[in-house]
C-alpha positions as CSV (number, residue, x, y, z in Angstrom):
1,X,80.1,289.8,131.0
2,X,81.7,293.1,130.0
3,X,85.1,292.6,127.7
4,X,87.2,295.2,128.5
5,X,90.0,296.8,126.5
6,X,92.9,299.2,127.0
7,X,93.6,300.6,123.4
8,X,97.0,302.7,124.2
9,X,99.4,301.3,125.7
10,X,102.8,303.3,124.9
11,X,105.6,301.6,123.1
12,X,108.8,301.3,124.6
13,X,111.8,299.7,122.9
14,X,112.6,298.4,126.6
15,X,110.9,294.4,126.0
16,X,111.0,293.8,129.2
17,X,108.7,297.1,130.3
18,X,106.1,296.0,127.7
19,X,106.3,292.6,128.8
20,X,105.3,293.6,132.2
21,X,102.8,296.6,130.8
22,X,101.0,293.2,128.7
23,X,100.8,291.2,131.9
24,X,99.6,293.9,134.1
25,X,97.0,295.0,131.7
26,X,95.9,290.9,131.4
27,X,95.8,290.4,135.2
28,X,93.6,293.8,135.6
29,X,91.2,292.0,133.5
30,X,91.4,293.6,130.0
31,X,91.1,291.3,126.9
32,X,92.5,293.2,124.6
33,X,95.1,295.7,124.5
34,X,97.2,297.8,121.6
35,X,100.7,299.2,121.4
36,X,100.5,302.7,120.2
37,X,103.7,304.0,117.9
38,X,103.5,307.9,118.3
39,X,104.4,309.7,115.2
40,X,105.4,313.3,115.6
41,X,106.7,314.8,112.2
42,X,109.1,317.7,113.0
43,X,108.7,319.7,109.8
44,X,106.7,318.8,106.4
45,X,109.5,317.2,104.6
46,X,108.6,313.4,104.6
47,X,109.9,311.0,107.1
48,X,109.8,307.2,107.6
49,X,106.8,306.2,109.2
50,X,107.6,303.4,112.3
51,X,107.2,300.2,111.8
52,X,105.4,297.8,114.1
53,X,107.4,295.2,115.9
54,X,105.6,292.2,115.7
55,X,103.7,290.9,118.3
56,X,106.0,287.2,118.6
57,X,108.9,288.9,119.1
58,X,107.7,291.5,121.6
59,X,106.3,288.5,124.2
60,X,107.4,285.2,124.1
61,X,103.8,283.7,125.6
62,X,101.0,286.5,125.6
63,X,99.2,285.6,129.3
64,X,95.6,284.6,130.1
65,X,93.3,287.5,131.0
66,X,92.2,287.3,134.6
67,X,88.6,285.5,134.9
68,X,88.5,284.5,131.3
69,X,90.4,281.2,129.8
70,X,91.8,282.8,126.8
71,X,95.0,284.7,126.4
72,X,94.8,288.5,126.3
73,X,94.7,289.5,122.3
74,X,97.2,293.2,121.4
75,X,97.1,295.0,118.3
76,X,99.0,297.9,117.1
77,X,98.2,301.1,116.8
78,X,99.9,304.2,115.3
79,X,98.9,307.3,116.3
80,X,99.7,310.8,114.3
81,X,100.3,313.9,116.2
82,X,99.6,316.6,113.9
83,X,100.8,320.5,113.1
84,X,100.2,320.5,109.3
85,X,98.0,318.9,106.9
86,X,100.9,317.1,105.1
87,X,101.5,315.0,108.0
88,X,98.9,312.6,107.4
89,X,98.9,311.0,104.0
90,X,96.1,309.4,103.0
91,X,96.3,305.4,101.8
92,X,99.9,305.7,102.7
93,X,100.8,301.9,102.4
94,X,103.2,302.2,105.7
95,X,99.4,302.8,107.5
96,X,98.4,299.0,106.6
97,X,100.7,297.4,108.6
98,X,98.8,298.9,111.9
99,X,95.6,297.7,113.0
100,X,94.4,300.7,114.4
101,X,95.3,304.2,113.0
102,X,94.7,307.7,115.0
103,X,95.5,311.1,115.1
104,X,96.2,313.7,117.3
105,X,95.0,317.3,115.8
106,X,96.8,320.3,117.8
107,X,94.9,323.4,115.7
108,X,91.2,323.8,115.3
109,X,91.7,323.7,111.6
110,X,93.1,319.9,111.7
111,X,90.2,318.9,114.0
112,X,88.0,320.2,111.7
113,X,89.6,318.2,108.9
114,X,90.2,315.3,111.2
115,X,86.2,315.0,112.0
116,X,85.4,315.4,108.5
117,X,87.7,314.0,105.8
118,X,90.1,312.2,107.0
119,X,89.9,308.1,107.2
120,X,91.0,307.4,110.7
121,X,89.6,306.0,113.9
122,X,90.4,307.5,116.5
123,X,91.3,311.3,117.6
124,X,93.3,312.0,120.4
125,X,92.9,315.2,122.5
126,X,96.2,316.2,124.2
127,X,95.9,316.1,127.8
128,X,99.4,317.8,128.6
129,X,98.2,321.3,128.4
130,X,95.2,323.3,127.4
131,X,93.2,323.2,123.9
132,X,93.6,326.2,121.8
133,X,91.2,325.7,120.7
134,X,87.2,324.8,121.9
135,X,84.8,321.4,120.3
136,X,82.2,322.5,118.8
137,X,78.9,320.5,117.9
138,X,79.1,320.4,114.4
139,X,82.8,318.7,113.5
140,X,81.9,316.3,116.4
141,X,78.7,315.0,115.7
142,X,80.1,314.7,111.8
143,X,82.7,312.7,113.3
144,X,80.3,310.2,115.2
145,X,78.0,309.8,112.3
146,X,81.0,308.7,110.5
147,X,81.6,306.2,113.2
148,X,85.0,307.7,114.7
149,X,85.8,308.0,118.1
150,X,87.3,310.1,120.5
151,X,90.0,309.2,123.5
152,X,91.0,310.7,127.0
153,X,93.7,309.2,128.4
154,X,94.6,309.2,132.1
155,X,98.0,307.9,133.0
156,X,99.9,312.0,132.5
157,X,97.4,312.9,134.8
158,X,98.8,310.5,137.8
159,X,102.1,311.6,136.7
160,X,101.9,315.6,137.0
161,X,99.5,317.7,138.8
162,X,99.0,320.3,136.4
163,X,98.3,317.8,133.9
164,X,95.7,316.5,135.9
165,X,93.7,320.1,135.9
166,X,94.7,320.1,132.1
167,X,92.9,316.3,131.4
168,X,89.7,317.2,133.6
169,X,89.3,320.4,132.1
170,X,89.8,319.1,128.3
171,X,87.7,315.8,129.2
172,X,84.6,318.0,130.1
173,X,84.9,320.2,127.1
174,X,84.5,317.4,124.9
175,X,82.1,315.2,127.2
176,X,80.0,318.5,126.7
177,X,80.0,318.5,123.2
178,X,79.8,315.0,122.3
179,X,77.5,314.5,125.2
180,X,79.3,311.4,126.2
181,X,78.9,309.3,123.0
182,X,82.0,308.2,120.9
183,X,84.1,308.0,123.3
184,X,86.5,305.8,124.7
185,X,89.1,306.0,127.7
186,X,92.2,304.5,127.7
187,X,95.6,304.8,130.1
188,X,98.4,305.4,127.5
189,X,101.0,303.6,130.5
190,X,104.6,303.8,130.7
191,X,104.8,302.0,133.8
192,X,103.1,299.2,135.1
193,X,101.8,301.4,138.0
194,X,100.0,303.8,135.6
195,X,97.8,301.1,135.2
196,X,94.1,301.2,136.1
197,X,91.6,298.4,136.7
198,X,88.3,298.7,134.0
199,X,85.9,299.6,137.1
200,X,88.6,302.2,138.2
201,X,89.0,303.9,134.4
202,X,85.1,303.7,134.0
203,X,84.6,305.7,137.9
204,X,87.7,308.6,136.3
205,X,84.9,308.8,133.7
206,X,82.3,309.7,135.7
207,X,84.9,312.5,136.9
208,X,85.3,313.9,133.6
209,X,80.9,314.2,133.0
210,X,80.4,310.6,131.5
211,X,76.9,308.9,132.8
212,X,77.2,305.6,134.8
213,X,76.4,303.8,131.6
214,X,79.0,305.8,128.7
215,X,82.3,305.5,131.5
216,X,81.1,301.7,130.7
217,X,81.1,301.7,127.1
218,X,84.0,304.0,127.5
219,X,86.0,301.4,128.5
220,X,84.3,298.1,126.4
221,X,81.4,298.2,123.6
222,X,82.8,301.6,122.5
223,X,86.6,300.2,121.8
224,X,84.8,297.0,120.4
225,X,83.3,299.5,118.0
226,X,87.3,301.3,117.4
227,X,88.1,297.8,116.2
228,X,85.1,296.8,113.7
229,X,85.5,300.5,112.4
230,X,89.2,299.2,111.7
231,X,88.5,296.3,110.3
232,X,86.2,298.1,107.8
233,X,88.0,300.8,107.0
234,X,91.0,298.2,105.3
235,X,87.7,296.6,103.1
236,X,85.9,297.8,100.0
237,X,83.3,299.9,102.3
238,X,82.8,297.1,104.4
239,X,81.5,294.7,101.9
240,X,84.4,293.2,100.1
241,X,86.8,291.4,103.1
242,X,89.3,288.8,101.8
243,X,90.5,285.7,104.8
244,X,93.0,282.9,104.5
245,X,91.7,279.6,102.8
246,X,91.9,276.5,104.3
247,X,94.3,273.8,103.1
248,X,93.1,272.1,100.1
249,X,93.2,268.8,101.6
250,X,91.0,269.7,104.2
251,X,88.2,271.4,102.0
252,X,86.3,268.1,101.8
253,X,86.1,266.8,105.0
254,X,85.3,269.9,106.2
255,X,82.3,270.4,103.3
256,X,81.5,266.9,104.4
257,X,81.3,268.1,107.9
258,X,79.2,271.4,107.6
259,X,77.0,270.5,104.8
260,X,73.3,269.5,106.5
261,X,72.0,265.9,106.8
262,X,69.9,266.1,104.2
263,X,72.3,267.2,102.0
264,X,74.9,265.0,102.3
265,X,76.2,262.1,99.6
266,X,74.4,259.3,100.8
267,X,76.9,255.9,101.0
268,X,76.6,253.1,98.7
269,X,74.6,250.4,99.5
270,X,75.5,247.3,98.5
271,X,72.9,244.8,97.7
């Protein structure tokens, strides 16, 4: 069975919005979810990065995700809508505290440098009026050997008609150039209502030139992929990862526990 996930959800200071934008999501049957914090510098003097709100005090009791027995897992996400190089700073510390970190190029020159350089994981493509600018092969096939992805988001398209021409149009441009790999789909709601089921979001897909098979990945093995690509990105090249240890007291039962049959201390035996 498919595990679906919706990775742009908009923040909204209103709790109670994102309370019910967490529970729709959840009853539409995806698994895992993230909050995105859009960043829009205005000029390039340097301003305070947002800081997540964490995920406790956002939802009192996260709900269970329709067909599955688990409760629906959210992340946060920042995304970076760029007009000039200095707005993204590399290892910026304020970055760590998101668990997924995009960007949102508006000139060819900063897609370029987005596909090529710069340590992200996802790049946005606006949807709210037309590209300046066309995808070429190059940029985008570096950008998938470097294992980023690239989103198309639908919920400004429900809202606005002439957004709607805007999203197809920009959708096929890119499905033409990345010929339907590296790329994901997500809603990037306001409302409960902009809300789409996975089999809905993976049909839109189809719409904007995605095979049967990619609007699927679109929508589950391909965000699956966002997330390991994450996860790696905050290591040593992937190799070095550091977890919580386990109480101390518990270390020895647990060794006791794990350790094979054969390899266990034997008990004494009394003659």
């Amino acid at each position: 069975m498919s595990v679906f996930m919706d990775l742009n959800l908009s923040y909204t200071a209103e709790k109670s919005r994102l309370q019910s934008l967490i529970e729709t999501a959840a009853h539409l049957g995806f698994s895992t979810v993230a909050i995105n914090y859009v960043f829009e510098p205005a000029d390039k003097k340097k301003q305070d990065i947002p800081s997540p709100t964490p995920i406790n005090e956002l939802i009192d009791q996260l709900p269970i995700v329709q067909g599955r027995s688990r409760p629906i897992r959210v992340l946060n996400r920042l995304t970076i809508v760029m007009s000039d190089p200095s707005h993204f700073r590399p290892n910026a510390a304020e970055y760590r505290c998101f668990d997924l970190l995009a960007v949102q190029p508006t000139t060819e020159k900063l897609f370029h440098a987005a596909c090529m350089m710069y340590d992200v994981d996802i790049i946005c493509m606006s949807v709210t009026e037309k590209l300046p600018f066309f995808f070429k092969r190059a940029p985008v096939n570096a950008a998938a050997d470097r294992g980023l992805v690239f989103e198309v988001s639908y919920a400004a398209a429900i809202r606005d008609s002439t957004v709607r021409r805007y999203t197809i149009a920009n959708a096929v441009s890119l499905m033409e150039s990345c010929r339907g790999k590296n790329v994901i789909l997500s809603s990037a709601a306001e409302k409960p209502l902009e809300l789409r089921g996975p089999y809905d979001v993976s049909n839109l897909g189809l719409l904007f030139g995605l095979s049967d098979g990619d609007a699927k990945e679109a929508v589950s093995s391909s965000c699956r992929s966002v997330i390991l690509h994450a996860e790696t990105r905050k290591t040593a090249s992937g190799i070095v990862y550091t977890v919580k240890s386990c109480q101390q007291e518990t270390l020895p039962a647990a060794a006791h526990c794990e350790a094979p049959a054969a390899k266990r201390a034997r008990p004494h035996l009394s003659e």
